[in-house]
C-alpha positions as CSV (number, residue, x, y, z in Angstrom):
1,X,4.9,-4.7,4.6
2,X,8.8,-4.7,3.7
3,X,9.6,-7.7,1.4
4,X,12.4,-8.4,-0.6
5,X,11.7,-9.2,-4.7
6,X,11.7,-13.0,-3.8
7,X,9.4,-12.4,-0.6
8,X,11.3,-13.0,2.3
9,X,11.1,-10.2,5.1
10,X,13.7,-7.4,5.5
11,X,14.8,-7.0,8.6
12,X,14.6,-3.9,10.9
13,X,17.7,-2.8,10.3
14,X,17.9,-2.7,6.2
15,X,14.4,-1.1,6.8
16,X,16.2,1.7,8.7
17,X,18.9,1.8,6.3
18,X,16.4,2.5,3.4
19,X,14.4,5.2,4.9
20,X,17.3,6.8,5.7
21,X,18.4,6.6,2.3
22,X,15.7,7.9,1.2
23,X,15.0,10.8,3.6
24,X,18.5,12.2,2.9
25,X,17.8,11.8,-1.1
26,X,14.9,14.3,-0.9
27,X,14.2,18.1,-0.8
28,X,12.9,17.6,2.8
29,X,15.5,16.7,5.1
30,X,12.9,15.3,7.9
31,X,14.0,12.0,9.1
32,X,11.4,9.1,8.4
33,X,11.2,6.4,10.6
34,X,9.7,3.2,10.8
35,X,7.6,4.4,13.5
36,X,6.4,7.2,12.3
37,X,5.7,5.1,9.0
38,X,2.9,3.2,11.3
39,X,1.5,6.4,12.9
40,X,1.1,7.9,9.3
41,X,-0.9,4.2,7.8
42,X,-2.6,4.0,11.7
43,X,-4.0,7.3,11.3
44,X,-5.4,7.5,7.8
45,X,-6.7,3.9,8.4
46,X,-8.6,5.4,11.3
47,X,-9.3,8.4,9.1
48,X,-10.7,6.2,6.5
49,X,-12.5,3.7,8.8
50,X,-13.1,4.9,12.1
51,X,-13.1,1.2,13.1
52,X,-11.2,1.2,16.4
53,X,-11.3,-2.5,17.2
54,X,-9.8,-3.3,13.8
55,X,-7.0,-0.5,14.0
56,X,-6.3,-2.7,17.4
57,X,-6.1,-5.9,15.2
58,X,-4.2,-4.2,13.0
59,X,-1.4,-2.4,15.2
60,X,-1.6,-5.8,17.3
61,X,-1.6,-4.2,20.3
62,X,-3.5,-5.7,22.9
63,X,-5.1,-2.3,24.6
64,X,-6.9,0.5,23.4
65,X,-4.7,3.3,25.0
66,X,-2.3,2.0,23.0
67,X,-3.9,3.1,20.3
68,X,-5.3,6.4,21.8
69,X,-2.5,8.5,20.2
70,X,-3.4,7.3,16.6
71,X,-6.5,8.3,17.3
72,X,-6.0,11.5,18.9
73,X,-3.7,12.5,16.0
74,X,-6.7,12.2,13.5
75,X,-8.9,14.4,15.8
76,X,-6.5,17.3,15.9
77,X,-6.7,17.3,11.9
């Protein structure tokens, strides 16, 4: 998902170092993180899909109450 302009991967850390950038830049001081990055694209890709096994695929997690608080998060919407 995070690539640099010639393709190769950022790592976690210059990931953490942009969001943080960014978080602090806006009007909204709310700390983004890279986790709550992949609830936010978990959730509306539920939302949109409602395909469970391929939200599983997805996340790469290998059981479903892993997923269960994606899921629950879209139901309390």
């Amino acid at each position: 998902m995070f690539v640099t302009s010639d393709g190769r991967r950022l790592a976690v850390r210059s990931i953490q170092r942009v969001l943080k950038k960014y978080s602090s830049a806006g009007s909204n001081p709310q700390t983004i993180s890279v986790e709550k990055l992949r609830e936010i694209s978990a959730a509306n890709f539920y939302q949109e899909t409602k395909d469970m096994k391929e939200l599983k695929e997805r996340l790469g997690v290998k059981s479903m109450t892993a997923i269960e608080k994606y899921i629950s998060q879209d139901k309390k919407e």
